[in-house]
Every structure is written in C-alpha cells, then in structure tokens.
C-alpha positions as CSV (number, residue, x, y, z in Angstrom):
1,X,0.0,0.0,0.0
2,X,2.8,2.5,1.2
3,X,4.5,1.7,-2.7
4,X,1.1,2.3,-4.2
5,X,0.6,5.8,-2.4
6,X,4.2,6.7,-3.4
7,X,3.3,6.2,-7.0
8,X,0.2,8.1,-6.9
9,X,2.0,11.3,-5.4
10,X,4.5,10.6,-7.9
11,X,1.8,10.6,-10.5
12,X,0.3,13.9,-9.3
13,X,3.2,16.0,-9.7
14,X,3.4,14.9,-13.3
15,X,1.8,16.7,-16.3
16,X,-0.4,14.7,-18.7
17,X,2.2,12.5,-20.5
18,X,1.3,11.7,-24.4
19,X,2.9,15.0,-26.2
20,X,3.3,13.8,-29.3
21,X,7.2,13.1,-30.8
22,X,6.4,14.6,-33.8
23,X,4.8,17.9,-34.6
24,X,1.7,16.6,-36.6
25,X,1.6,12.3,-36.1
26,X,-1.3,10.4,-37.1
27,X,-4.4,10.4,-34.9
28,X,-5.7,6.4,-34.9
29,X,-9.2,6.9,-34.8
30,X,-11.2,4.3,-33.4
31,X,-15.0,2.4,-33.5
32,X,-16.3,-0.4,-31.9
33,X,-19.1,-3.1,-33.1
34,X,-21.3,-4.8,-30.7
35,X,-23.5,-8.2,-30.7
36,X,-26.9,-8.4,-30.5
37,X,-28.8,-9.3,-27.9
38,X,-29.3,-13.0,-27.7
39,X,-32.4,-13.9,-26.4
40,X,-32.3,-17.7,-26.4
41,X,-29.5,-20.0,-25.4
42,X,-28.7,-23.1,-27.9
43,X,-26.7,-24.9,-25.2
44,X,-28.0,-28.2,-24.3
45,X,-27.9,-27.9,-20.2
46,X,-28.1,-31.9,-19.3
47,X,-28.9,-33.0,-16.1
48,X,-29.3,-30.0,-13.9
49,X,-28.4,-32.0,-10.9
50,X,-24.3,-32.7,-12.1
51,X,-21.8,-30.3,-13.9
52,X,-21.5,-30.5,-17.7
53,X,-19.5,-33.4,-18.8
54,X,-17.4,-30.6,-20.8
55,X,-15.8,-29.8,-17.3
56,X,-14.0,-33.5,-17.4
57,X,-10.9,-32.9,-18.9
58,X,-10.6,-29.2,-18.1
59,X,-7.5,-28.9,-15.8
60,X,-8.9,-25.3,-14.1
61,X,-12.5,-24.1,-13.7
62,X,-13.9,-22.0,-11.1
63,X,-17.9,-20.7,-11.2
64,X,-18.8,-17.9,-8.4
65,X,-22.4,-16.0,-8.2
66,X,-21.2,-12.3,-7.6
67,X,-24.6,-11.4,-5.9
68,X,-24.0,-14.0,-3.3
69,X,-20.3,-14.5,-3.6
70,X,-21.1,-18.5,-3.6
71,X,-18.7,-20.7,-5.2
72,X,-21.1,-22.9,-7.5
73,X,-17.9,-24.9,-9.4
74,X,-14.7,-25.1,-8.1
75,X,-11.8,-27.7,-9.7
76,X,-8.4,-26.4,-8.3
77,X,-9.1,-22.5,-7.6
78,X,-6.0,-22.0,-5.5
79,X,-3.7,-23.6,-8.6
80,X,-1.2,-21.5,-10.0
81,X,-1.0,-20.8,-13.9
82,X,0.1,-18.5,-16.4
83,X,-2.9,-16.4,-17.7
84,X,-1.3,-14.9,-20.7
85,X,-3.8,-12.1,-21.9
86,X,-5.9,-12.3,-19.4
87,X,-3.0,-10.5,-17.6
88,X,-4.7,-7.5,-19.8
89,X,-8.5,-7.5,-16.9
90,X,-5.3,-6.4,-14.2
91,X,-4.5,-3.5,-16.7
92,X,-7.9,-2.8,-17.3
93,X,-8.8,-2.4,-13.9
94,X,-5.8,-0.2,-12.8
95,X,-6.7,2.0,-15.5
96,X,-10.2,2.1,-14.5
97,X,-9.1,3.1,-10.6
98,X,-7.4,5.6,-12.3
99,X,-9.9,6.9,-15.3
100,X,-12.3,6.9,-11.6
101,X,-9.8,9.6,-10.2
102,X,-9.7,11.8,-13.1
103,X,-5.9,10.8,-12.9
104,X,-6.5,9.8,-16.3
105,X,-8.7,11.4,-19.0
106,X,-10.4,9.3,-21.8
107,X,-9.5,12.3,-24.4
108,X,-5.9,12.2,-23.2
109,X,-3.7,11.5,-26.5
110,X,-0.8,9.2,-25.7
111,X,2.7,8.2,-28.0
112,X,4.5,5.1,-28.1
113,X,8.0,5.5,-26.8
114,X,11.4,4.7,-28.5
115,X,11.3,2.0,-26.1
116,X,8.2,0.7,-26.3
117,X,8.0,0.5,-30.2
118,X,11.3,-1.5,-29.9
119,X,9.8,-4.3,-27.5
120,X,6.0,-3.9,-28.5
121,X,5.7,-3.2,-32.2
122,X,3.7,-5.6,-34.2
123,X,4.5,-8.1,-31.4
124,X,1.1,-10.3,-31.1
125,X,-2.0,-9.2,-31.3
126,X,-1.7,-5.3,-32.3
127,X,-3.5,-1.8,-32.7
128,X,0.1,-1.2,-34.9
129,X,1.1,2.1,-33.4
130,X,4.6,3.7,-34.1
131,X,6.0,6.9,-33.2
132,X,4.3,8.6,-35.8
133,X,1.1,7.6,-34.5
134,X,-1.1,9.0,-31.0
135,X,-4.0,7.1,-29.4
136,X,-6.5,8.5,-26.9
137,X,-6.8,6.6,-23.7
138,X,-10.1,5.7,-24.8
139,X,-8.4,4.4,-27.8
140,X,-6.1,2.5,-25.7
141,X,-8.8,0.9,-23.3
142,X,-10.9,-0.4,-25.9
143,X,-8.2,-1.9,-28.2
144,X,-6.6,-3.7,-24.5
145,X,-10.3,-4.7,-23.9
146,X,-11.9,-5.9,-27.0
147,X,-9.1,-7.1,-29.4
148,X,-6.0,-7.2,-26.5
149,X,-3.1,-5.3,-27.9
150,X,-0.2,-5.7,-26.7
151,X,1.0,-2.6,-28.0
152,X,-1.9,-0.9,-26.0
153,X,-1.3,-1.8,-22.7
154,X,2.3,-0.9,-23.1
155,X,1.8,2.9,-24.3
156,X,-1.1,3.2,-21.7
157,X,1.2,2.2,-19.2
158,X,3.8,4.6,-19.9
159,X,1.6,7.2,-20.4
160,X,-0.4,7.1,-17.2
161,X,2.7,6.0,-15.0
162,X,6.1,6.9,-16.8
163,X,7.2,3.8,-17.7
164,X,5.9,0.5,-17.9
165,X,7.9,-0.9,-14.4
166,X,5.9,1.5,-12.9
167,X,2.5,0.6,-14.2
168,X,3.1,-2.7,-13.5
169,X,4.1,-1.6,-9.9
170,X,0.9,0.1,-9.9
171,X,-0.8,-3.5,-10.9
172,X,1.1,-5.1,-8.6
173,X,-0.4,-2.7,-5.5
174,X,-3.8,-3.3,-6.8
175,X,-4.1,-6.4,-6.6
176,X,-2.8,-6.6,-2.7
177,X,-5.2,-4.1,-2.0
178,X,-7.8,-6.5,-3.4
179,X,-6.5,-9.8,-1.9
180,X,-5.2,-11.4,-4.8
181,X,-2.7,-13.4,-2.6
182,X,-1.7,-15.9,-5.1
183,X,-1.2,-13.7,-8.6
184,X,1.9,-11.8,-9.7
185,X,2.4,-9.4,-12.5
186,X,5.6,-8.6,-14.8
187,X,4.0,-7.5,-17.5
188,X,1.2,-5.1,-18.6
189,X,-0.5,-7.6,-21.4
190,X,0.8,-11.1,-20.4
191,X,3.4,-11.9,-23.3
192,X,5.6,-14.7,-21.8
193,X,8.1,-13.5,-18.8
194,X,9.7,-16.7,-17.7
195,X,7.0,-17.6,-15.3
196,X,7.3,-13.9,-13.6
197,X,3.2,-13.4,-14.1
198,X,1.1,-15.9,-12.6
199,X,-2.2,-15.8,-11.0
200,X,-5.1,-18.4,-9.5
201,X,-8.9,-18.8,-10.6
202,X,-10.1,-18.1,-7.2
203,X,-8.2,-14.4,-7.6
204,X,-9.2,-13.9,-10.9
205,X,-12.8,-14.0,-9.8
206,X,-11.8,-11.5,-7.2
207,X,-10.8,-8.8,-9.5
208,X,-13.9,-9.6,-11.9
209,X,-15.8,-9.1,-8.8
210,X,-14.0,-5.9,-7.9
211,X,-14.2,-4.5,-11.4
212,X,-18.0,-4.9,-11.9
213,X,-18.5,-3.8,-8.3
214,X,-16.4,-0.6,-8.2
215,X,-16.7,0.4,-12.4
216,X,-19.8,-0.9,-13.4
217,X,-20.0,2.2,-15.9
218,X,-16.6,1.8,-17.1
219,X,-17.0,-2.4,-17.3
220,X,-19.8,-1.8,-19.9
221,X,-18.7,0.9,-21.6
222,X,-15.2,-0.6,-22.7
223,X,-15.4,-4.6,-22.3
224,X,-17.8,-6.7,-24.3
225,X,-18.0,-5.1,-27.8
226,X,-18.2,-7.9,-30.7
227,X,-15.1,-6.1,-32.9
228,X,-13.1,-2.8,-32.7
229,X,-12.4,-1.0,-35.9
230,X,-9.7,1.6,-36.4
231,X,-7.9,3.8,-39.5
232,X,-8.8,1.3,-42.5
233,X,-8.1,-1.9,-39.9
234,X,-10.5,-4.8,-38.4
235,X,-10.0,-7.0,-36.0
236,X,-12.6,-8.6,-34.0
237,X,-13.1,-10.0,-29.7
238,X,-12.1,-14.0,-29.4
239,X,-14.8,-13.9,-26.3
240,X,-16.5,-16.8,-27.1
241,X,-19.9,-16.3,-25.6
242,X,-20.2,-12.6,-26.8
243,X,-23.4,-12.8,-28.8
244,X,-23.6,-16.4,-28.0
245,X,-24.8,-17.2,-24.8
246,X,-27.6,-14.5,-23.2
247,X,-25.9,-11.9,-20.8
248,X,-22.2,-12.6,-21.8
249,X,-20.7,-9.2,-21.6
250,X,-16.5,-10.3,-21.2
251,X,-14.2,-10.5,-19.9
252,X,-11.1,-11.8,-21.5
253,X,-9.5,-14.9,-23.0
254,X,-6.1,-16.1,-22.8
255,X,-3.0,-18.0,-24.9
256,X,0.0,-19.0,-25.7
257,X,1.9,-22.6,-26.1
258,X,3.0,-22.4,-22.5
259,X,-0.2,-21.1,-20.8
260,X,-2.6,-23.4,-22.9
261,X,-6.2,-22.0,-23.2
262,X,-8.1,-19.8,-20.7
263,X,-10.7,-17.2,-20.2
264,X,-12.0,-15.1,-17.3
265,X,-15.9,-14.9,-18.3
266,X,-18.9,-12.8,-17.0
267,X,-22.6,-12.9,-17.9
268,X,-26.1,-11.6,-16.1
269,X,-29.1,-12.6,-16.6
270,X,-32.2,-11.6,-14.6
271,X,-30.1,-8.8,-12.6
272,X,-28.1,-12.3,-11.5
273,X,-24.2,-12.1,-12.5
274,X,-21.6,-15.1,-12.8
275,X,-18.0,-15.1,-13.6
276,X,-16.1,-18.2,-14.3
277,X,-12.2,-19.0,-15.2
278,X,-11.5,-22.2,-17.2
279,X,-7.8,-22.2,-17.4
280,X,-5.0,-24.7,-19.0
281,X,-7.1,-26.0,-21.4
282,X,-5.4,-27.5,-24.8
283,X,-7.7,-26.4,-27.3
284,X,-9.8,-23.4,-28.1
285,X,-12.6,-25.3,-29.1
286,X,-12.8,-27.3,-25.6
287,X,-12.0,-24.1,-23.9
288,X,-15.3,-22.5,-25.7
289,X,-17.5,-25.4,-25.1
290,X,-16.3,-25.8,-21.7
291,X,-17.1,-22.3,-20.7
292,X,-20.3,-21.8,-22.3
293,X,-21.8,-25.1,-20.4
294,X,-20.3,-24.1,-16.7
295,X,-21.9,-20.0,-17.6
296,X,-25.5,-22.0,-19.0
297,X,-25.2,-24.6,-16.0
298,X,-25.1,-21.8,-13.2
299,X,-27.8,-20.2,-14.3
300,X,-29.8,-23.2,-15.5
301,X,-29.2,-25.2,-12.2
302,X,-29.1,-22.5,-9.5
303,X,-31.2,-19.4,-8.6
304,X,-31.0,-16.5,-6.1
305,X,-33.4,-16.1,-3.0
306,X,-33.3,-13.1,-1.3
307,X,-33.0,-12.9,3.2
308,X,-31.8,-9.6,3.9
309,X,-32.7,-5.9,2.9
310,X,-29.9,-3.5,3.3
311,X,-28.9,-2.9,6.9
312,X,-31.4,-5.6,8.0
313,X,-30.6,-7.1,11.7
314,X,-29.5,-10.3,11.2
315,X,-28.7,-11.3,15.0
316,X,-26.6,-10.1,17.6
317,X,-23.0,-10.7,19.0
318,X,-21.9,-11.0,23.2
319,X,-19.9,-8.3,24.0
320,X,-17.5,-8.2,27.2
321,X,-16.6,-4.7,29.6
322,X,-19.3,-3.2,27.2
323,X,-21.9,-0.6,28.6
324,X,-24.1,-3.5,26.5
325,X,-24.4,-7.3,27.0
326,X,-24.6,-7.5,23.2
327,X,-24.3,-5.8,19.6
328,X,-26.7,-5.9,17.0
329,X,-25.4,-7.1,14.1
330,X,-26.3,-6.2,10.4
331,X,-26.3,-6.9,6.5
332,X,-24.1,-4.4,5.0
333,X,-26.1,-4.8,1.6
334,X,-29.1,-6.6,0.4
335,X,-27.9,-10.8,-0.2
336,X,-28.8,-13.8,-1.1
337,X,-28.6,-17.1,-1.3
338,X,-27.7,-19.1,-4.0
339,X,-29.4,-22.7,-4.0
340,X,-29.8,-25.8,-6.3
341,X,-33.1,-25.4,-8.0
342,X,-34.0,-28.8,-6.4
343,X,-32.2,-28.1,-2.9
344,X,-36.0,-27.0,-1.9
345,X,-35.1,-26.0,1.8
346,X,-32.5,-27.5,2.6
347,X,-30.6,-24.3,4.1
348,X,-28.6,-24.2,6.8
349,X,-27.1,-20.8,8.4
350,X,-25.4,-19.7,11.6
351,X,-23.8,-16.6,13.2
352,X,-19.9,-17.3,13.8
353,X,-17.4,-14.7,15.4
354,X,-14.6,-15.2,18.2
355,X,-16.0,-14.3,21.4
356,X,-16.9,-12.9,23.4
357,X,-16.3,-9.2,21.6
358,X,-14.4,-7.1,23.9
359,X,-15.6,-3.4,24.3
360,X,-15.2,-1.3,22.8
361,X,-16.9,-1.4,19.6
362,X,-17.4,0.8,16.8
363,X,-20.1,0.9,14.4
364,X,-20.0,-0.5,10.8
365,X,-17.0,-2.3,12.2
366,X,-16.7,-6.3,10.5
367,X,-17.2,-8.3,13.8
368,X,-19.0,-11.6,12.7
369,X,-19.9,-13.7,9.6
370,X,-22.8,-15.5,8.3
371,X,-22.4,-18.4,7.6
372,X,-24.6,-20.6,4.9
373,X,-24.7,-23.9,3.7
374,X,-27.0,-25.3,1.0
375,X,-27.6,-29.1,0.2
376,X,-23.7,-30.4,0.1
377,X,-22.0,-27.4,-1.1
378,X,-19.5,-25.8,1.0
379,X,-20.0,-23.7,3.7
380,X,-20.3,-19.6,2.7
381,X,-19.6,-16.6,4.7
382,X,-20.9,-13.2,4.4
383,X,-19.4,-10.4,6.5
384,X,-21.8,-8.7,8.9
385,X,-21.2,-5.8,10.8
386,X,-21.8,-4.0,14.1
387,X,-25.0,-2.0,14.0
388,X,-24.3,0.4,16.8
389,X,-21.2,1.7,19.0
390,X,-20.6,-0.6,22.2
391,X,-18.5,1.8,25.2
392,X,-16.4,0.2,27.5
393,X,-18.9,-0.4,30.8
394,X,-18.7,1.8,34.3
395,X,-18.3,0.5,37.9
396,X,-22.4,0.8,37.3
397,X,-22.5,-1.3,34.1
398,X,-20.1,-3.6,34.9
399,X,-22.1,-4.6,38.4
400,X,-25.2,-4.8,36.2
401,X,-23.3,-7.3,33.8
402,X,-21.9,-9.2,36.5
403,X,-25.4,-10.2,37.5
404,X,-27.0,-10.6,34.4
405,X,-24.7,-12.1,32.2
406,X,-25.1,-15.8,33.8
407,X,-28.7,-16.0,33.0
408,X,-27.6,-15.0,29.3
C-alpha cells in the first residue's frame, strides 16, 4: 500500500504525459461493433443436478455468483497458472481506478516510446502504433479490452505511470489491495516472462468481482463489444460467448503454447451475475464449449433467493466490559442465497465470530460472519457488521453485567 501511495503522489506532480514526438503524427481513430442481444441459449444444459461433462478434462474451472459471492464450481481455484492475456483485466482495472480519479482522462492522447516501439511493435496481437502515430486513452482501453493489444497496454502504461515498471508496480499494489494473494504481475498484457506473471482462478474472480462492483460504468462501456475498428483496420473480440450465450458481456480470453487456453468470463441474466475461469485447457474449441456449459449450467441449475434488505438485523453478538451485554449485528447490503433449484429447503445458516467481543466497539465495524450452507455445497460466509457503538462499561455497568450475564 505505502508503494502504491508513493506512486500516486508521484503521479500527481506529473503533467499529462502523451505530447506527441512529432509535430503533426497520425491520430488512430477508433470504432467499436457490438453483438446483439441473444435472447435464447442453444446450449443443451443436461442433467441440472451434475456439472456439464465438458468440465471432465478441463484442468482449471472456477464458477462464483457475484450477488451471493457463492462458489457454485470449483476444480483447483488456488492452482497457479500462467494467464497470458488475461494479464490485460489487471490492466484494465488499474486504468479504471485511475480513469475513476480523473488521474487519467479518456481524451488524453498518448505516443509510443522509443522503447516501447522496440519491444511492442507488431509483437502479437496489435493496434500497430509507431512513433508517428497517438491514441486516446479511450483508444487505448478499448483496443486492450476488446481485441488485446499488446501494443496498447504498453503505451497506456507509460503514459499514465512513466514507464511500464511503474504501471506494473501500480498493478502489482492493486491487486494486494484486493487480496489477490496468489497472482503476480511482470507484465502489462501477459506476453511470456519466464513464469514472472502468474495468478489463481479463485483471484481472478476476485478482481472480476471488484471491477464490476467498483466500475460498473466503465465495465460496460469498454469490455464486451463484438469487434473494434480503427484507421482502415478490423479485427474482431475471441470472447467466445459474446453474442452467443444471453448476458455474456467479457471479460477476456487467454493464450500461448505455455499457458494453454483460458478465459475469465462474465454474464447476467435476470439482474443475477456469474464469472467463471477455465484455465490450462489444450484447445480453443474445448476451452469455448467448456465455458459456455459451466456459464448456462449456473444459471440453468441455481437461482437467487433473497433474506436480507440492506442494513437488516441479522442477530446479535456477546460483547465483554461493554456498557451492552450485546451488539446488533447487520447486513451491509441486500444478499442472497444461491441454492440448487432442487435443494427446496435445505438451508442451513449460523452466526460465527470469536468471542466474546471485547468493548469497545465501533459501528459499521466487520465483527461476525454469516455463515450458509445449501444441500452439500461448501459452507459460505458473508461479513456482517456491528450495528451500533458498544463503550467500554462503568463500575455501574459492569455490576449490572456481572449479574445478568449468567442468566444469558
């Protein structure tokens, strides 16, 4: 955190980067195609009751429903791979903490680098910039989004950080902040690094999470768009349930002969949203199939019931040298739970914290978890939180506790 807030005062006291090398280059101007809406989904479910045999030979594959935060598929989340493009969502979301800020503006032209043209030109997938060209940020976002340039993610970097070490410091410090405890970054698009860049499934999910949670503007205005045209060029998104499967909106696949096939998916449908990884997988076309069963078999197999309104009281917590006995404790935001269409009521859920709490206790503090379990699936915990402040007790409160607290 401290390296992240050096970076940002760093980033202050710079002016907007992206004066062009030459006196007049070449705007890239830039246009973007989107799918229809599909409104039915050709994809043969199977037995509701059992994942999709497509799953059987995929290595990786992790399926979480963001409204609950309920794991619905999980084959080896906390395995380590090499996510090749899909190193591009960490890039996507720093720019959008930063776009968020105003640290970055979506008008702002930037200019490929001596440097960067060395390392980046042409390499992979491209938007083909070269010192005689300038890009907007806007520009830049959509080409890293929808058709992954590698080229993009480098110039963005160095625009909006001064070089791209520091961007991918910048990535880096994001992704502690948001608990990503098993991913590392060396690069700002994924090309191969000797094994530098890893990540897991289960922390994938966590930035999906915290990029349609904290941007959902900027999620559907640059991710999700069917092809991205620019100058007199073409090239279209590899997502492969964009305009396939109803509600895919992203996020990003993945490749290269040492990662194998992956792809960090999204889709909502009904105001419910999944994202899935599928990861290490061989082929494109059992990547693809793979993905759009697990997305079709969350939705098909599970559905959302709704227990608590915002700041509902969900149960209370023992407090110790309090003025109070207990604190009330509440749902930070309207939940759910995600159950088996078939699990009828078979729900199970308790109120777990260490304590007694000791006093004192401040309000809208994180001092307990709910904790749900549905048919066989793993236990789930949501966070719940003190409802009111809790002083430490007088000589008068503490005689009234000592009396009452045994016939509690």
């Amino acid at each position: 955190m401290k390296t992240k807030l050096k970076l940002m005062l760093a980033l202050a006291a710079l002016p907007l980067l992206g004066s062009p090398l030459l006196s007049e280059p070449t705007r890239v101007i830039v246009a973007v195609t989107d799918a229809p809406e599909v409104t039915a989904t050709p994809i043969a479910v199977g037995d509701r009751t059992h994942p999709p045999a497509e799953l059987d030979t995929i290595p990786i594959a992790f399926l979480v429903d963001v409204g609950s935060g309920q794991v619905l598929y999980s084959k080896e989340p906390d395995r380590r791979f090499l996510p090749a493009s899909i190193t591009k969502v960490m890039t996507l979301y720093t720019a959008f903490d930063l776009l968020k800020a105003g640290r970055i503006k979506p008008e702002q032209p930037m200019v490929m680098s001596p440097e960067a043209y060395r390392k980046w030109h042409n390499v992979g997938t491209s938007l083909e910039l070269d010192l005689t060209k300038q890009a907007t940020v806007e520009t830049l976002v959509l080409a890293i989004a929808n058709i992954s340039a590698n080229d993009a993610a480098a110039v963005l970097g160095e625009g909006a950080a001064g070089s791209v070490d520091n961007w991918i410091t910048l990535m880096n410090a994001d992704a502690r902040q948001l608990g990503m405890s098993n991913s590392h970054f060396g690069t700002p698009n994924g090309w191969m690094d000797q094994g530098e860049t890893y990540v897991t499934a289960r922390d994938l999910v966590t930035l999906a999470t915290a990029m349609v949670s904290a941007h959902p503007d900027l999620y559907s205005h640059y991710i999700g768009h069917k092809s991205l045209q620019w100058d007199d060029r073409s090239k279209r998104n590899h997502d492969p349930l964009i305009g396939k499967l109803r509600g895919a909106d992203g996020i990003k696949t993945g490749f290269t002969n040492q990662a194998g096939f992956g792809y960090l998916g999204s889709a909502e449908r009904d105001g419910r949203r999944l994202v899935m990884v599928v990861a290490g997988v061989d082929r494109g076309k059992e990547r693809d199939k793979a993905a759009a069963a697990l997305m079709e078999w969350g939705f098909s197999a599970f559905s959302n019931r709704p227990i608590f309104a915002p700041g509902s009281r969900v149960g209370e917590a023992r407090v110790q040298g309090g003025e109070n006995l207990t604190v009330p404790l509440v749902a930070p935001a309207a939940f759910g739970i995600t159950m088996p269409r078939d699990a009828g009521g078979d729900v199970h859920v308790r109120i777990v914290y260490e304590g007694p709490i000791q006093a004192p206790v401040k309000k809208g503090s994180m001092i307990a978890a709910l904790e749900i379990t549905t048919g066989k699936g793993e236990p789930h915990r949501v966070p719940l939180f003190a409802g009111a402040d809790v002083a430490p007790a007088g000589w008068l409160a503490r005689l009234r506790n000592g009396i009452v607290s045994p016939l509690l």
